[in-house]
N, C-alpha and C positions, 0 to 999 in steps of 0.2 A: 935547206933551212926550214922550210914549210914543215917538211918529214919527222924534224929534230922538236918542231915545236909542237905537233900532234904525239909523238912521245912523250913527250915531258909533260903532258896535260893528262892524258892515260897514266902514266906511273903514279903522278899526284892525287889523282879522283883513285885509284887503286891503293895507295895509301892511306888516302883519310877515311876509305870503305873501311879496310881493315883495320885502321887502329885499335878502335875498343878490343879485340881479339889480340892484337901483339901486347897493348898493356894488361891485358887478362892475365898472360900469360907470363911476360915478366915480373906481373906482383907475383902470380904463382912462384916461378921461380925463386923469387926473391924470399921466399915465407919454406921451401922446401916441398912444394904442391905441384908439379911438373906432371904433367899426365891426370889432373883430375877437371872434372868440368867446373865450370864458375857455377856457383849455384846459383837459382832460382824462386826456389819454393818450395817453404818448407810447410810438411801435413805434421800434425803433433796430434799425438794420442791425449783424450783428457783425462780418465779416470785413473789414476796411477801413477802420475805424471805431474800434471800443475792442479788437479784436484785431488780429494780422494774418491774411490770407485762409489760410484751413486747408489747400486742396487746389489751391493756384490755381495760373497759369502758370509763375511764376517759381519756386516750390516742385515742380510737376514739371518743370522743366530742370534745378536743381541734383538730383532722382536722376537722371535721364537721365544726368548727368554722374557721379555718385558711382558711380553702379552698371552703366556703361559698357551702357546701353540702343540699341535702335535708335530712334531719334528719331523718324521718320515712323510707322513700325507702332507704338509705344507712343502717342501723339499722336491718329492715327487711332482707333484702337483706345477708347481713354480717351472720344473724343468719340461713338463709338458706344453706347458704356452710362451716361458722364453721368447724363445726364436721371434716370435707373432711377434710377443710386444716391443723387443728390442728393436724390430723392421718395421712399425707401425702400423701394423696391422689389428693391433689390438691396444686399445684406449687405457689409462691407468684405470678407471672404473671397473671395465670389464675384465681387468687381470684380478682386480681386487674380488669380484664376485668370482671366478674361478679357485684362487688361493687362498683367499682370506674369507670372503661373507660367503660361502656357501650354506653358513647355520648361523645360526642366533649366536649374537657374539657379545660378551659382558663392557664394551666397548665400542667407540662410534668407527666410523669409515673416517667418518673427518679427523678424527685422532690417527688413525693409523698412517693416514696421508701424512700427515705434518709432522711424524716420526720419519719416514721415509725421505721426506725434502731433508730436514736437518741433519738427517748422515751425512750429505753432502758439507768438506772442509777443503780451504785451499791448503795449499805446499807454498808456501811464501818464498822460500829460495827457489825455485821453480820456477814460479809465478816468475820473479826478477828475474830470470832468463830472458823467460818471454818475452816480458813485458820493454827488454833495453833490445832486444833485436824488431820488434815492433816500432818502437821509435827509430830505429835506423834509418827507415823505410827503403830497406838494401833489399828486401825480398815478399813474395809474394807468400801470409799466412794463414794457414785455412786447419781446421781440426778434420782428421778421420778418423772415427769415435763411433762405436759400438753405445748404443741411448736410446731409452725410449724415449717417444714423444713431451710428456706434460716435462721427467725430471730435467733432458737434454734442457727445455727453454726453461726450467727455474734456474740452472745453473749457469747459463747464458746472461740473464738478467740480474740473479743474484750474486756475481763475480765479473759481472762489465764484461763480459768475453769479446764482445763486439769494441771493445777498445785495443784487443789483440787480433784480431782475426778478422780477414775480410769475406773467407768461406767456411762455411760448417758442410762438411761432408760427413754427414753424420748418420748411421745405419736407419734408424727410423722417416730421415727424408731422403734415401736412397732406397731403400725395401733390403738393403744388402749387408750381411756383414760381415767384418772379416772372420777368420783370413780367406773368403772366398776372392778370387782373384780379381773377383769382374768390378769390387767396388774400389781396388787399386785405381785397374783403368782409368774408371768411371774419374775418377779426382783427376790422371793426369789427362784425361781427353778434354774436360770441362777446363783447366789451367792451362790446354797447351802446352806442357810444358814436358820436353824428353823426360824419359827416368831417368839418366844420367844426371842431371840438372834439378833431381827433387828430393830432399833428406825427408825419410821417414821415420818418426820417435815413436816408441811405442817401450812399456816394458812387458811385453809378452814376448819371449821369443818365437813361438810361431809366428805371429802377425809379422816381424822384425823377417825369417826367412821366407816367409811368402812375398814379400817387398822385391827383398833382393831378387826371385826368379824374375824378378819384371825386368831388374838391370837399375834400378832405385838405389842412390843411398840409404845406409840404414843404421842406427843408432838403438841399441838396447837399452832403453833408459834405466838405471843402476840406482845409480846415485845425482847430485847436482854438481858435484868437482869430476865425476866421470863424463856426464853430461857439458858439462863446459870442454873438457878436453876434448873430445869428439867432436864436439863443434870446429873447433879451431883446426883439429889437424884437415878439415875436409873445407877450411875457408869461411866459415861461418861465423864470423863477430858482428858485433855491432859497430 
C-alpha cells in the first residue's frame, strides 16, 4: 500500500510538471499545428514592415531632388559610411558632414535633418497587427532592425514603439547588422529563447533566409492578410 501511494504521488507531480506541454499540444492539434513549437517571441523588422524605411533609397532620391544634390558623389559617398552609421559608429552629424556638408551648402544642416526624420510614416494595418498581439501579452516583443542611432530613437518616441515592444535589438546598439548571423544570436541569446520558439518578420528575403540557417521561424513580410495568415498557421494570435 505504502508502494501504491508513493506511485500515485510520482504520476501526479509528473502530470501537473507536464501539463502545460500536453495542453500545448493539444490546442496544437486541435488548430492543425502538430509538430511546431509554442512560440515565444517574436523579433519584427521596422522599416518595411509597421514603418516605412527611415533612411532608404527612395527617401534619399526625393533629397537628391528637393535639395538639388549630385546624385553619383551623394550615392557614392552615402554607401561608403553606411555600414558606420547604421552600427553606430558614426553620429547623424558626422554622416551629414561626410555626404551632405562637405561644401557650402544653399541650405541649413538643420533643414536637411528634419527632412530626413519626416520620411519616417507608419503602416497602420501593420501597426494593428502589432499593436493587438502586444496587448495579448502571449509573447515576448522585441524589434531587429538595421537603424542608425539619432533616426532609430525618433521613431521610437515618435510612434510609441515602447508601447509594442519590450526589446529593441537594433543594429546601431548592437555594432551589428543583418544578415550577418552573429546579430540573430545575439537577440536569441539575450531572450533565451530556442530558435524553434522565435518568429522572425522581416520583408527582405535575405535577412528572412539567414534566420531560417539558425533553425528560427521566419515570415517574409508581403503583405498585412499574408502577414496575418502566417501568423496563424505557426500559432500566433492574439
Amino acid at each position: 500500500m505504502a508502494r501504491r501511494g508513493v506511485l500515485r504521488r510520482q504520476w501526479h507531480n509528473r502530470t501537473v510538471k507536464d501539463a502545460p506541454a500536453v495542453i500545448a499540444h493539444s490546442h496544437a492539434a486541435a488548430h492543425g499545428r502538430c509538430g511546431v513549437a509554442e512560440m515565444r517571441t517574436l523579433l519584427w523588422d521596422v522599416g518595411g514592415v509597421i514603418l516605412s524605411n527611415a533612411w532608404g533609397a527612395e527617401s534619399r532620391k526625393r533629397a537628391i531632388q528637393k535639395y538639388s544634390l549630385a546624385e553619383e558623389e551623394f550615392n557614392e559617398r552615402h554607401e561608403l559610411v553606411d555600414s558606420e552609421f547604421e552600427e553606430g559608429r558614426l553620429t547623424l552629424d558626422e554622416y551629414l558632414d561626410w555626404v551632405v556638408f562637405y561644401c557650402r551648402r544653399d541650405f541649413s544642416r538643420e533643414d536637411f535633418r528634419e527632412f530626413m526624420f519626416r520620411e519616417s510614416e507608419v503602416k497602420p494595418e501593420a501597426l494593428a497587427v502589432l499593436a493587438s498581439l502586444a496587448r495579448s501579452g502571449r509573447f515576448r516583443m522585441a524589434t531587429l532592425n538595421n537603424e542608425s542611432r539619432e533616426l532609430n530613437l525618433y521613431r521610437i518616441e515618435r510612434f510609441h514603439l515602447r508601447d509594442y515592444f519590450q526589446d529593441f535589438f537594433s543594429s546601431c546598439y548592437l555594432g551589428l547588422r543583418k544578415p550577418r548571423r552573429e546579430i540573430y544570436r545575439r537577440a536569441l541569446e539575450i531572450t533565451q529563447t530556442p530558435p524553434d520558439e522565435c518568429v522572425f518578420i522581416d520583408d527582405r528575403k535575405l535577412n528572412v533566409e539567414c534566420a531560417q540557417l539558425l533553425g528560427m521561424q521566419t515570415i517574409h513580410f508581403q503583405s498585412v492578410e499574408q502577414l496575418r495568415r502566417d501568423l496563424a498557421r505557426i500559432g500566433v494570435e492574439a
